[in-house]
N, C-alpha and C positions, 0 to 999 in steps of 0.2 A: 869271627862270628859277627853277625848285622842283627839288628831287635829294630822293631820296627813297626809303625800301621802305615796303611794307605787311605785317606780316604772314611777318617774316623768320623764317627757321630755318636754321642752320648747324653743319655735323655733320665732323671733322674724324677722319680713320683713327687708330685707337687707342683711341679717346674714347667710353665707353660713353654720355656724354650728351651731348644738343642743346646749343651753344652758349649760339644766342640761340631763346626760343621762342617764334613767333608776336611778332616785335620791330617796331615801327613807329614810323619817324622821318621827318619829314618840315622841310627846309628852305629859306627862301625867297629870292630875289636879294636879294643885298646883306648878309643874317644872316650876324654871326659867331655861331661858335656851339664851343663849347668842350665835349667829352666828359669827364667826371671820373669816376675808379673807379679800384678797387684794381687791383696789378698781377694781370694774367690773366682780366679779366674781358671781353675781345675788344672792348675800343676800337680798337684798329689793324685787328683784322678787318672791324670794321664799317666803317672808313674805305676798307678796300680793296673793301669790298663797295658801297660809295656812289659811289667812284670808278668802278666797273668792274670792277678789276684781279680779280679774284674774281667772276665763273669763267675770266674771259677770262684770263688770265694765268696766274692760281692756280688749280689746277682743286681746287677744294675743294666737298663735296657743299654745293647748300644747295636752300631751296626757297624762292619767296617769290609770293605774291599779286600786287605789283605793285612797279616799279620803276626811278624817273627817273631818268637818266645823263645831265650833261651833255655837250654836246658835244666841249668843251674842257677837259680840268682838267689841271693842275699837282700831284703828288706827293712832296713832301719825307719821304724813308723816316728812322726811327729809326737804321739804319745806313747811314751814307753810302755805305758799300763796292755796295751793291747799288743803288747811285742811277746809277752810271757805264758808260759805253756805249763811252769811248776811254780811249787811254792818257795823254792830257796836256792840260792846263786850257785849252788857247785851241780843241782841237780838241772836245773836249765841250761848249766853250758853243759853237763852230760848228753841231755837228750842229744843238743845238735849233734855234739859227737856219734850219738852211737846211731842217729840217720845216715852217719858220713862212714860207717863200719870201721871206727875206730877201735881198739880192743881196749879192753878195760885197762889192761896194765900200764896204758901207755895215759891214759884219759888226767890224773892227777896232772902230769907235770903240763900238759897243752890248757886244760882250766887254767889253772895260776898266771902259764906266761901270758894267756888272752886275757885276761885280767889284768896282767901289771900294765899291759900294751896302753891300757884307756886311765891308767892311773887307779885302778882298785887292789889295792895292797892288803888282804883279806888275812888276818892271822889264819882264820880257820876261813873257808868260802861257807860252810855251811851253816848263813844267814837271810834269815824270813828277808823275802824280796819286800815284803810290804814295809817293811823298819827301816828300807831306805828313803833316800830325800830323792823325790822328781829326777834330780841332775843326775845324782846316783844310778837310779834307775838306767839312764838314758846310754850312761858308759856302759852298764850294764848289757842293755841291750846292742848296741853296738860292737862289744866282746865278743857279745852268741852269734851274731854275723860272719864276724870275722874269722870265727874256728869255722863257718860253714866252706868256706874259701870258695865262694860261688862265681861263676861267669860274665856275671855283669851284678854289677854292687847296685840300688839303688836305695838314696840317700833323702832321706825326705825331712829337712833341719835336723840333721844329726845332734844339733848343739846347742838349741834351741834353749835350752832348760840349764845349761852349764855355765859357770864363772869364765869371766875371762880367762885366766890361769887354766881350766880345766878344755875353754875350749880350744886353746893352742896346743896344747895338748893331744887332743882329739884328733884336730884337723892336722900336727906331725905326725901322728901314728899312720893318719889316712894315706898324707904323701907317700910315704916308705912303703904303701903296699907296690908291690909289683908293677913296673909301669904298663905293662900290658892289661892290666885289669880294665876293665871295661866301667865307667862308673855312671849316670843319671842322676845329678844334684837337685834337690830344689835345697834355696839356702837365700834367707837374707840377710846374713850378716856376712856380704860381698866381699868385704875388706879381707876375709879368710880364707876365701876360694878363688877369686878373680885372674888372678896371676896364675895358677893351679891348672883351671881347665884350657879345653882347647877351642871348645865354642861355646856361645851362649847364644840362647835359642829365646828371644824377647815374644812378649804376650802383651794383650789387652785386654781390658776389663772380661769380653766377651769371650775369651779362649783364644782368638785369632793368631797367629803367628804374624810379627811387625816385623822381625829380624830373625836370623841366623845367619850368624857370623862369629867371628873371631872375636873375644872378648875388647881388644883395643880399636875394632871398627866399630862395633855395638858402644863404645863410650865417646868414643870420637865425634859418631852420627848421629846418632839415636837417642843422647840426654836429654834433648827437648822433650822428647817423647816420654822419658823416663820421668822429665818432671812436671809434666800433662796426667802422668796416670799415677802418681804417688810412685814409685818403683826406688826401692834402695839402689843407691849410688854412691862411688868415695867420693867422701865431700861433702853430702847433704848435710852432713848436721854441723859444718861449719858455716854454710848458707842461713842454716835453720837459725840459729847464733846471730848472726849480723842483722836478722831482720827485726831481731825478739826484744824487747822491752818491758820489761821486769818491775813493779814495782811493788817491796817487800816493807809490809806491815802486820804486827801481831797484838793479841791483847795480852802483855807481858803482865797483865795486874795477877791474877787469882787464875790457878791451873783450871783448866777444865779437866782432864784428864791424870788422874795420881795409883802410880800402882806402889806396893807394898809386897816384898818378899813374896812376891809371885813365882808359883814355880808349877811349868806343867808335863804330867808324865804319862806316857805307855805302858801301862802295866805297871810292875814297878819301877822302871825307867824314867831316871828325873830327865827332860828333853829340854829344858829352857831353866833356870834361875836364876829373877831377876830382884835384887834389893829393893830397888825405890827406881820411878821415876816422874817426871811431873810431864803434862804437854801443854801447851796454851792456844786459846785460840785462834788460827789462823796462820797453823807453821805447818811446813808440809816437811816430814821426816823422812829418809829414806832408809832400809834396812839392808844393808850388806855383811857379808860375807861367805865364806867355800861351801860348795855343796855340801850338806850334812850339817849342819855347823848351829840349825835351833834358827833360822830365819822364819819359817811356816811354821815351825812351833810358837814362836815370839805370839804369833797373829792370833791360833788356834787357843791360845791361852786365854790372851783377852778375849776374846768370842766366849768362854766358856764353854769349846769344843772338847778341848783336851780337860780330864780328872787335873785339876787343879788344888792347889792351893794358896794361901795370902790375898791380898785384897787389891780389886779393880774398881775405880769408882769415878763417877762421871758427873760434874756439880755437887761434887760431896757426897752422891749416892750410889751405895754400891750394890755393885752387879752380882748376884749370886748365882744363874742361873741361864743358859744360851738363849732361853725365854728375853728376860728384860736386860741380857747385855743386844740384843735384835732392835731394841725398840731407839737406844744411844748408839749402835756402831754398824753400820753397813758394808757388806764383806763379800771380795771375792774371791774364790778359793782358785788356788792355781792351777788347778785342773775344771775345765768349764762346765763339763757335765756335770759335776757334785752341786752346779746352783739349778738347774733345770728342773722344774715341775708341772710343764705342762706338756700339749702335744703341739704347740706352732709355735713360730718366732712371735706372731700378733699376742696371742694368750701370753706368753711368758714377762713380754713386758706391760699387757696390762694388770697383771697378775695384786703388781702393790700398790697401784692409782685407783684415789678415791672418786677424784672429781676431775671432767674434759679430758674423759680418757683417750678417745678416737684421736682428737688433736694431739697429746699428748705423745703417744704413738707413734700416730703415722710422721710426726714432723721428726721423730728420734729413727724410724726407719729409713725416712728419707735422706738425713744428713750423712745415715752410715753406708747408705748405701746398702740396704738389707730387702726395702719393698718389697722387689719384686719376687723378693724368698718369704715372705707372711705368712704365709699358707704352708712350711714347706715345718716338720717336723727338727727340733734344735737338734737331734743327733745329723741329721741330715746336712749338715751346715759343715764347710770348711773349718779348721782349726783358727783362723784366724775371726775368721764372720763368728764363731762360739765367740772364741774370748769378748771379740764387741759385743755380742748378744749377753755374756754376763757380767762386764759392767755396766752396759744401759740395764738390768735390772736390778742393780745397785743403786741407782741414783733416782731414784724416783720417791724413795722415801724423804723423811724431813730430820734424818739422823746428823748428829754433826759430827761426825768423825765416821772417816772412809778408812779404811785396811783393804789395801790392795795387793794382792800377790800373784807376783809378774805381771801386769795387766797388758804390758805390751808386747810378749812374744807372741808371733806369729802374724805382727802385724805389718804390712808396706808404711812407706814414710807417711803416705799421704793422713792414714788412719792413726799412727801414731802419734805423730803430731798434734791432730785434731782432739784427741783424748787428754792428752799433756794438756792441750791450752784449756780444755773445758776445768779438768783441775783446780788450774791454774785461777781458772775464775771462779768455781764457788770456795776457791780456797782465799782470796781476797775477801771472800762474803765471809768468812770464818771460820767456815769448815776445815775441820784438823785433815791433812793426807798425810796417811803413813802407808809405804809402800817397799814393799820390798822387790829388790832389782839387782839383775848385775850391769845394767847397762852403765859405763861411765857417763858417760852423755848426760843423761838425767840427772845424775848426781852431782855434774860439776854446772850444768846448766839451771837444775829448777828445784832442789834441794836447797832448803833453809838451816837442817842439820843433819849430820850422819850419823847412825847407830850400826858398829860393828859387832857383829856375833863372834864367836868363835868356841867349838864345842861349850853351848849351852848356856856360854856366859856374856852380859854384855861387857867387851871392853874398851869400848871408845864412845866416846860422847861428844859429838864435836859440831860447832857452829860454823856455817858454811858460809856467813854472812861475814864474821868479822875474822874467821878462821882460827879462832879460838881450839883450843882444844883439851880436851879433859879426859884423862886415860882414870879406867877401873882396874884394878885389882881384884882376883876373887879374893870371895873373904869366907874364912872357915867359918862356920856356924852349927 
């Protein structure tokens, strides 16, 4: 079987220009096939355009020459949220089943094993989708895929939102399907897939096709180019490393930041409890550990998102309220839409500037590369251009301590980068960064200390400067 356009053009409301112009891809039964390109350059559109989903689904103008759909395909979205059909895991991998005229008798034991497949080992599966963590989700939806057993897989960062551990994982279970499966990557965490696929099909900012070839001619020839347009590479971030210089200073006198027997829950669901801890000004922390494990609870706590309890206090005053912990702690949530309140990318980040806001603005559009999208509504935006649209409307306030969660998935190097180093510097200016992440990278490069989770509790506390380190025990109470 061949999927395939001729001759694509894709034109999105807002957007004075063509996507893709006159774009022609064509691939065969069995090709994996990997799309590389900076963020915003409509790899995910074209995948929805290959799949179908666009027009049928997505009624997004386009025009095209010609057009093979297969019969059958399977769709793993970049946000799991929009991957889901029911409200609980045994009855979502049902449905797929009972589209595919599975018979009920047979339906339990094919749930479980596509679940153990992605690493979700469910005593009972019948649990509220929402009560899980992002990463969870994301196996999640990559299971319901997988019992579809469709024609052509297409994969749009399967793993985006997962731990290390979780996405090796992932990306063995992918290997082992069937080698005739026909798969469509987008993926930038290279290092997982590269070796994997059979070609990679390189992009530029504009959609343009640069390359298609073989993965080891596409790195051979084409790195320049790779590191012209930001574009994930093996190797970048030991490059990134050799260039960086670091210079780490904190105000170790008097905590700005002190929590107390904080603890925050879901219902009656304790999600996080935490004894004590102090922050000073000018440390940037990072939060790890496994999917599920109370990282995003950690954050949600201090926000006073989450029914809390114990105390958060910020120069000695504390926060009782998501009101006045807003006005001391600036926050993105890991899913980008949840910060969105207005209708353009322009309105959203003028949204919390008081004064020279045009300047303000357009020079934070300009550096991310967003301008020419101003006008264009934030749902409208690539997953990657969202997350930079909601941390540029974090940082415009005068809060001193950032909570970031995930801020850098979905992003190319060049943007990643550029984010880290902005950090990097109002975190010299004082500002506390706590962020939580599975990327090693970050953690062994621009982390001061690390804060390990693990169901609910923290149990590492450790200095990344002198490499100290300080393990917790839970403690009955």
């Amino acid at each position: 079987m061949k999927v395939g356009v001729t001759n694509l053009r894709v034109k999105y409301s807002g957007s004075s220009e063509l996507l893709f112009k006159d774009l022609s891809l064509h691939i065969q039964k069995g090709e994996k096939v990997l799309l590389l390109g900076p963020s915003g350059c409509g790899k995910s559109t074209l995948l929805q355009v290959l799949s179908g989903l666009i027009p049928a689904a997505v009624p997004v103008p386009m025009k095209v020459e010609e057009k093979v759909i297969a019969e059958s395909a399977g769709y793993v979205f970049q946000d799991p949220d929009a991957q889901f059909c029911m409200p609980y895991v045994d009855e979502e991998m049902a449905f797929v089943l009972e589209n595919r005229g599975v018979s009920r008798g047979h339906m339990d034991e094919l749930i479980r094993k596509n679940l153990r497949k992605v690493g979700l080992n469910f005593e009972n599966p019948h649990v509220e989708i929402s009560s899980l963590s992002q990463g969870m989700k994301q196996r999640l939806a990559i299971a319901s895929v997988l019992s579809l057993e469709p024609d052509v897989l297409y994969l749009d960062e399967p793993t985006a939102l997962l731990d290390p551990e979780g996405t090796d994982d992932v990306w063995e279970t992918i290997k082992r399907i069937d080698e005739n499966q026909t798969m469509v990557i987008v993926e930038h965490k290279v290092d997982n897939v590269i070796d994997f696929v059979d070609r990679v099909v390189l992009f530029d900012h504009d959609g343009n096709i640069l390359a298609d070839a073989d993965p080891e001619s596409i790195l051979s020839f084409y790195k320049d180019k790779m590191k012209e347009y930001g574009i994930w590479y093996p190797g970048v971030w030991d490059e990134h490393k050799q260039a960086l210089t670091l210079k780490r200073s904190t105000n170790q006198t008097t905590p700005l930041v002190t929590v107390e027997n904080l603890k925050g829950y879901r219902g009656k669901n304790c999600l996080i409890d935490i004894p004590g801890l102090a922050i000073h000004e000018g440390e940037w922390i990072v939060v790890t550990g496994e999917n599920g494990a109370g990282k995003s609870s950690l954050l949600l706590s201090l926000m006073r998102v989450l029914k809390t309890t114990g105390l958060v206090c910020v120069d000695g005053e504390e926060l009782h309220s998501i009101k006045e912990a807003r006005k001391e702690l600036a926050f993105v949530f890991q899913n980008p839409e949840f910060q969105f309140v207005t209708n353009s990318v322009y309105d959203e980040l003028a949204y919390s500037i008081s004064n020279d806001v045009h300047e303000k603005v357009t020079n934070w559009l300009t550096e991310y590369d967003l301008l020419e999208l101003q006008h264009q509504h934030p749902y409208q935006l690539s997953t990657g251009q969202k997350r930079k649209l909601s941390v540029g409307t974090a940082l415009f306030g005068d809060q001193r301590v950032l909570l970031l969660d995930e801020p850098t998935f979905g992003q190319d190097a060049k943007n990643t980068f550029k984010l880290l180093q902005y950090f990097e510097e109002i975190r010299s200016k004082g500002t506390i960064i706590l962020m939580v992440t599975h990327d090693r990278h970050i953690v062994e490069t621009y982390a001061m200390r690390e804060w390990v989770v693990s169901e609910g509790k923290l149990i590492c506390d450790r200095s990344l400067n002198s490499r100290e380190e300080a393990i917790f025990h839970a403690v009955d109470s």
